[in-house]
N, C-alpha and C positions, 0 to 999 in steps of 0.2 A: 559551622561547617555544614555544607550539601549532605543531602542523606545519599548514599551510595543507591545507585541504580541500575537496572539491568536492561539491555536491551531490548530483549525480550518479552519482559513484562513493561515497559514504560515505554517502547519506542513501538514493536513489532505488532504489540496487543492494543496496541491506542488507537496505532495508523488502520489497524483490521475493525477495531470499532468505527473508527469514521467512516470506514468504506463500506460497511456493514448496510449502511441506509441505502442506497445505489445498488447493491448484490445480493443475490438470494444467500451466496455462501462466500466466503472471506476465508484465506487461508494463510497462517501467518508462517507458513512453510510448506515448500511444497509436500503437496501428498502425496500419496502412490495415483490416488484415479482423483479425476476431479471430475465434480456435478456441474457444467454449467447450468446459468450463469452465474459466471464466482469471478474472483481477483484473486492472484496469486501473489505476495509478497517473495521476493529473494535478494539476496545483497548485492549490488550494484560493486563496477573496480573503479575507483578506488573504493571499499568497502569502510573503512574511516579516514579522515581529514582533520588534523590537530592546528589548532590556531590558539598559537602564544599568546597570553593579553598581561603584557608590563611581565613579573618575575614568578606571578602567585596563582592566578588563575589559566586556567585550558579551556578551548571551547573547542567541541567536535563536529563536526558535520557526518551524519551514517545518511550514505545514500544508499537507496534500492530501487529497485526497477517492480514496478506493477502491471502485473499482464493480467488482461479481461479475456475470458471467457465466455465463449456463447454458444449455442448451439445451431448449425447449421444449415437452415432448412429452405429450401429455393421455392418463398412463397413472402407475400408482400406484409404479412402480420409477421416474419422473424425479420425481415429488414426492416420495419418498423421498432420490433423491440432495440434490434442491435443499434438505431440512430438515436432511441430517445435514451439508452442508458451510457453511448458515448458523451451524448451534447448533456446531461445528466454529471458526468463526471468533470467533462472542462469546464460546468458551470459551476462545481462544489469546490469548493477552497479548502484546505485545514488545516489548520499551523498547531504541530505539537509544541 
């Protein structure tokens, strides 16, 4: 039998590690202030997804939405950060 697992520590703290490389700060719930640049994890609706498999097993799907953070400055070195940490992230893959 699967060892029992948390969201939280297996799903929310994995995905914040993988984005960890691409963002100064990663946060696996939103905070009160946020430091750009960072990535905010929250939970997406439907927030779980159950798929029967035969009579024994369940397979879940948790979706969340990841919003980047950056800081706003109207000069061509922050739209340069903000483009390479976009195309930075559609170029990182990572399957927990």
């Amino acid at each position: 039998m699967p060892t029992p697992t948390t969201i939280s520590t297996n799903v929310r703290d994995a995905l914040a590690t993988a984005l960890s490389s691409v963002a100064a700060s990663v946060y696996s719930e939103p905070p009160e202030t946020v430091i750009p640049p960072a990535c905010i994890i929250v939970p997406d609706q439907p927030y779980l997804e159950s798929e029967f498999i035969g009579n024994a097993s369940v397979r879940v799907k948790i979706n969340f939405v990841v919003t980047a953070a950056v800081a706003y400055y109207s000069n061509a070195g922050a739209l340069d950060n903000l483009e390479d940490r976009k195309s930075t992230r559609l170029n990182s893959s990572h399957r927990l």
